[in-house]
C-alpha positions as CSV (number, residue, x, y, z in Angstrom):
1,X,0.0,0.0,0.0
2,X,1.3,3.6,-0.5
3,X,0.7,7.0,0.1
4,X,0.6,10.1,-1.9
5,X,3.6,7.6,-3.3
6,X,5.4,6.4,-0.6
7,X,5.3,3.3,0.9
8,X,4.9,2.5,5.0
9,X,8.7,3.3,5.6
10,X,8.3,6.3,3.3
11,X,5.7,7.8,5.4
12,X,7.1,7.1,8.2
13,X,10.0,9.2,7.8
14,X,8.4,11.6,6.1
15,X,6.7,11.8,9.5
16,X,9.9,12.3,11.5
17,X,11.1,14.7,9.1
18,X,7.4,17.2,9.5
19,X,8.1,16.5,13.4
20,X,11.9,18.1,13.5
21,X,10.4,20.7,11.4
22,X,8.0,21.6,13.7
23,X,10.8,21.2,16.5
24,X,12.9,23.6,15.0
25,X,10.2,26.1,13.9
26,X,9.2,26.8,17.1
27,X,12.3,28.2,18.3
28,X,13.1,30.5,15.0
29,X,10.3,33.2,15.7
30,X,9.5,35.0,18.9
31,X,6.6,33.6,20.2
32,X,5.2,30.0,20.2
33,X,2.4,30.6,18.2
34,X,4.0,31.9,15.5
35,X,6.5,29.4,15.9
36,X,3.8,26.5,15.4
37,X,2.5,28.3,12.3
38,X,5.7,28.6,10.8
39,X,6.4,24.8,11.6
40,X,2.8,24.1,10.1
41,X,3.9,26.1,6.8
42,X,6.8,23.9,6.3
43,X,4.8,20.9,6.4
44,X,2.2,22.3,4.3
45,X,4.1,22.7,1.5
46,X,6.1,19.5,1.5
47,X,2.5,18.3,1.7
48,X,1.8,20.1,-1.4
49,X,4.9,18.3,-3.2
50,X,3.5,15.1,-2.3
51,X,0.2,15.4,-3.8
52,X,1.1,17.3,-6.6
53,X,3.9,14.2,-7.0
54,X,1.1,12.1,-6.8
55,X,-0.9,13.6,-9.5
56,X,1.7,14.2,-11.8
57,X,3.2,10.3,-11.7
58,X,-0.4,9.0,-12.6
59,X,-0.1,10.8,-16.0
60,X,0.2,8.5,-18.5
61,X,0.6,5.8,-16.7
62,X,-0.5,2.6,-19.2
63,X,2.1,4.1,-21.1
64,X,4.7,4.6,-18.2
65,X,3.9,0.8,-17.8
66,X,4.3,-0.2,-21.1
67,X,7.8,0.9,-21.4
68,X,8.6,-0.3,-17.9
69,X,9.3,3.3,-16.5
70,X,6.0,3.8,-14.0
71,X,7.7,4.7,-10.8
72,X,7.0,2.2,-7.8
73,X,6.3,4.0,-4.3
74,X,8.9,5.6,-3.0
75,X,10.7,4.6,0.2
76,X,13.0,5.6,3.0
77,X,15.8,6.9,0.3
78,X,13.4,9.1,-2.0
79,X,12.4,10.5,1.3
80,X,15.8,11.7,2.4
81,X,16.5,12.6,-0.8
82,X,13.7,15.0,-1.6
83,X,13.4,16.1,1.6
84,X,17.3,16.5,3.5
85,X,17.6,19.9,1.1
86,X,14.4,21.3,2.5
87,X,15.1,20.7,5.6
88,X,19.2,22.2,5.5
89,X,17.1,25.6,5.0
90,X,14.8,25.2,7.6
91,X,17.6,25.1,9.8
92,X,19.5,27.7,8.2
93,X,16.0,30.2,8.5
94,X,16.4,29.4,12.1
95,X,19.9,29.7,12.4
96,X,19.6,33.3,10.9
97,X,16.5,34.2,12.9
98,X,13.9,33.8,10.4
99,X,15.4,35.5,7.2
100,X,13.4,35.8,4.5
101,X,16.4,34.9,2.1
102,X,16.6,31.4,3.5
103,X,13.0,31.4,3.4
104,X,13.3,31.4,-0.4
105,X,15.9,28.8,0.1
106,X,13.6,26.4,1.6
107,X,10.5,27.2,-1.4
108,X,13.6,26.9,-4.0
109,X,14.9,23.8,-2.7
110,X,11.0,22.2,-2.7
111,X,10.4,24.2,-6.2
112,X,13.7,22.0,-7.6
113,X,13.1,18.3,-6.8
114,X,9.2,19.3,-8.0
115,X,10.4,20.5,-11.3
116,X,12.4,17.6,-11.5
117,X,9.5,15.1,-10.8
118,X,7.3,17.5,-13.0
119,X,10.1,17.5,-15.9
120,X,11.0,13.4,-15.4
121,X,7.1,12.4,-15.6
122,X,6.2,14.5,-18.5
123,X,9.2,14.5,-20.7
124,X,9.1,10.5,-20.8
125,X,5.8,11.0,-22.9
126,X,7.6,13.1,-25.6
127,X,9.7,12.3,-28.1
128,X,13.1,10.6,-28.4
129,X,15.1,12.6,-24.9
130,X,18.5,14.1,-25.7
131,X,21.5,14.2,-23.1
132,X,21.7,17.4,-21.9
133,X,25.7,17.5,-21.8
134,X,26.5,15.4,-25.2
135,X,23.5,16.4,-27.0
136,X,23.2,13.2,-28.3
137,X,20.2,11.2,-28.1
138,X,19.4,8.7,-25.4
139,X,16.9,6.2,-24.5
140,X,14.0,7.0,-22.7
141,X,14.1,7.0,-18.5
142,X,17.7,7.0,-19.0
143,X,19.3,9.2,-16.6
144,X,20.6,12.6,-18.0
145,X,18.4,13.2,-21.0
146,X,15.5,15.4,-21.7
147,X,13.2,16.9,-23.6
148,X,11.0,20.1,-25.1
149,X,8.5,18.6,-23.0
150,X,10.0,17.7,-20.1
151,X,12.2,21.2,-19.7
152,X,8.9,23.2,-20.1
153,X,7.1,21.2,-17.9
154,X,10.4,21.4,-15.1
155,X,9.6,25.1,-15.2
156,X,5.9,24.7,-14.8
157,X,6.5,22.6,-11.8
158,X,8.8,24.7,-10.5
159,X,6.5,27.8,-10.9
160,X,3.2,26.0,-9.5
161,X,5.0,25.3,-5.8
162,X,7.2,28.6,-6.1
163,X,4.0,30.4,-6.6
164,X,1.8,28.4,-3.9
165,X,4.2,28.4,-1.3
166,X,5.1,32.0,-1.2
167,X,0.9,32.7,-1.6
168,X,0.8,30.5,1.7
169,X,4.2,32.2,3.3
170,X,3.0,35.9,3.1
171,X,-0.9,34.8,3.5
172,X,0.2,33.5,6.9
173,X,2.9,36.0,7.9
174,X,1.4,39.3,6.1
175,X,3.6,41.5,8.0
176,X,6.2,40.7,6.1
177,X,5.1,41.6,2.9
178,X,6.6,45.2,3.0
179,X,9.7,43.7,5.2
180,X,12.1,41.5,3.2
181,X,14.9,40.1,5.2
182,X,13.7,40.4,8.7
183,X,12.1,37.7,11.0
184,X,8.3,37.3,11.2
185,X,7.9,38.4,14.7
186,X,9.1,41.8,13.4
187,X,6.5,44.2,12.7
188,X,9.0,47.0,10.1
189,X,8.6,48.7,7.2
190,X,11.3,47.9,4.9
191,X,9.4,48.9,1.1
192,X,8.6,47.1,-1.8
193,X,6.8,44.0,-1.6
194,X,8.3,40.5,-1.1
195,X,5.9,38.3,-2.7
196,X,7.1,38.7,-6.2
197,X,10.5,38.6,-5.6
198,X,9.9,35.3,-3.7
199,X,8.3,33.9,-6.6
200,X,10.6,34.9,-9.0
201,X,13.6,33.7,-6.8
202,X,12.2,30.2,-6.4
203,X,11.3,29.7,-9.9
204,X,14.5,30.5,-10.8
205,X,16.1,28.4,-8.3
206,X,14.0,25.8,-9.1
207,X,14.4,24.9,-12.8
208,X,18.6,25.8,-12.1
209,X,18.2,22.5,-9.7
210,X,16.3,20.2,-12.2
211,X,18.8,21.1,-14.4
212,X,22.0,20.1,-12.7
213,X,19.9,17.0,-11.6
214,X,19.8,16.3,-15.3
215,X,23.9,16.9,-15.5
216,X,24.2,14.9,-12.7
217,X,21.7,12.2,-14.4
218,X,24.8,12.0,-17.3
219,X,27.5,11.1,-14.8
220,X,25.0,8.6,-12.8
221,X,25.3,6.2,-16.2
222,X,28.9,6.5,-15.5
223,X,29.1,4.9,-12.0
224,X,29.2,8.7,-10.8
225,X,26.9,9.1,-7.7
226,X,22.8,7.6,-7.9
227,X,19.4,9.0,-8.6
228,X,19.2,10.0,-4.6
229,X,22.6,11.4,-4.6
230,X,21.3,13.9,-7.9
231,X,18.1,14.6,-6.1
232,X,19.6,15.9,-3.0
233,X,22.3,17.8,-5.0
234,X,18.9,19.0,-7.0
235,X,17.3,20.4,-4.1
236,X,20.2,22.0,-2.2
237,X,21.6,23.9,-5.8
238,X,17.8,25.0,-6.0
239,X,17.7,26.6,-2.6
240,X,21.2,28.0,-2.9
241,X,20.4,29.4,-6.3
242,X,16.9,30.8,-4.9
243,X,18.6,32.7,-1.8
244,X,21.2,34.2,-4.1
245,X,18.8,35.4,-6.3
246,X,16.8,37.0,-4.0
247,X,19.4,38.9,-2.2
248,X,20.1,39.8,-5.5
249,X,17.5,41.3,-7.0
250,X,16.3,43.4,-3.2
């Protein structure tokens, strides 16, 4: 049995990861409350990952399944995977007192592995993938190729949980959407609004990460690191590339 497509072990962890979440949320803003919300936001959106995940791996399945390439639940591995990055910046928002700019790290990081899964379950139903360092063509599901398809649809995955997550961010924390790099518990007026810089950050920062995934996809065929080493590396470049951008364009 699985769920939202992960099986017992899966959810387990995923479990143990929303908990330490929650732990360490409650001590990055001043007050519990607001502590418990944040926790709750974390959650919520790795909650949206896992059903939008969901959704997207059902597409085309009878196909999927006729060229062996329908992805079984994922376990313990997919969860540490997919979800170690996000959780890096949830420490590193607490570590910095709530900065904003990590904040975008932890919607970037989220916004990579989904454009990833958005880019892998799409592109397999188009045409004949090309490897995206020899630009020579490769067989389908094998790791480091792409196509049309699948890039457009890595940057409409990573737009769909950029945009939802900072929605949910400012909707629940709306006192920081005229303060950009300060703390929620900090009522200040800092001009200029964050939301769309959030969401242009994290979509950036997101389809950068699907991308190197796919590098790192090319050098997996080699006997250079796994699909769980490339997600993780996905997630973190996402987040990393989402914070930079961020700061950058303030």
């Amino acid at each position: 049995m699985d769920y939202l497509t992960l099986d017992v072990n899966g959810v387990i962890l995923a479990f143990v990861m929303a908990f330490i979440m929650l732990f360490v949320a409650t001590f990055t803003v001043p007050t519990i409350v607001q502590g418990w919300a944040l926790g709750l936001y974390y959650v919520l959106v790795m909650l949206y990952f896992l059903a939008i995940s969901a959704v997207v791996t059902k597409i085309g399945t009878a196909y999927k399944m006729s060229i062996r390439q329908y992805q079984k639940p994922r376990g313990v591995k997919n969860v540490l995977a997919n979800g170690l990055g996000p959780l890096v910046f949830t420490l590193l928002i607490y570590l910095t007192g709530g900065n904003i700019a990590f904040v975008a790290g932890f919607i970037g990081s989220v916004a990579a592995v989904m454009a990833d899964k958005f880019s892998s379950e799409i592109g397999i139903l188009d045409g004949k993938p090309i490897s995206i360092v020899t630009f020579r063509h490769v067989k389908k599901g094998e790791s480091g190729g792409g196509t049309w398809a699948g890039i457009a649809a890595g940057a409409g995955g990573a737009a769909v949980i950029a945009i939802l997550a900072s929605v949910a961010y400012l909707l629940l924390f709306p006192q920081m959407y005229n303060c950009p790099a300060v703390h929620p518990g900090v009522t200040t007026q800092c001009g200029g609004s964050s939301l769309p810089w959030l969401i242009y950050a994290t979509v950036i920062g997101g389809f950068v990460g699907t991308l190197v995934d796919s590098v790192l996809g090319h050098f997996e065929e080699k006997g250079i690191g796994n699909k769980y080493t490339s997600n993780f590396i996905c997630s973190v470049v996402g987040g990393l590339v989402s914070v930079v951008v961020y700061l950058f364009v303030l």
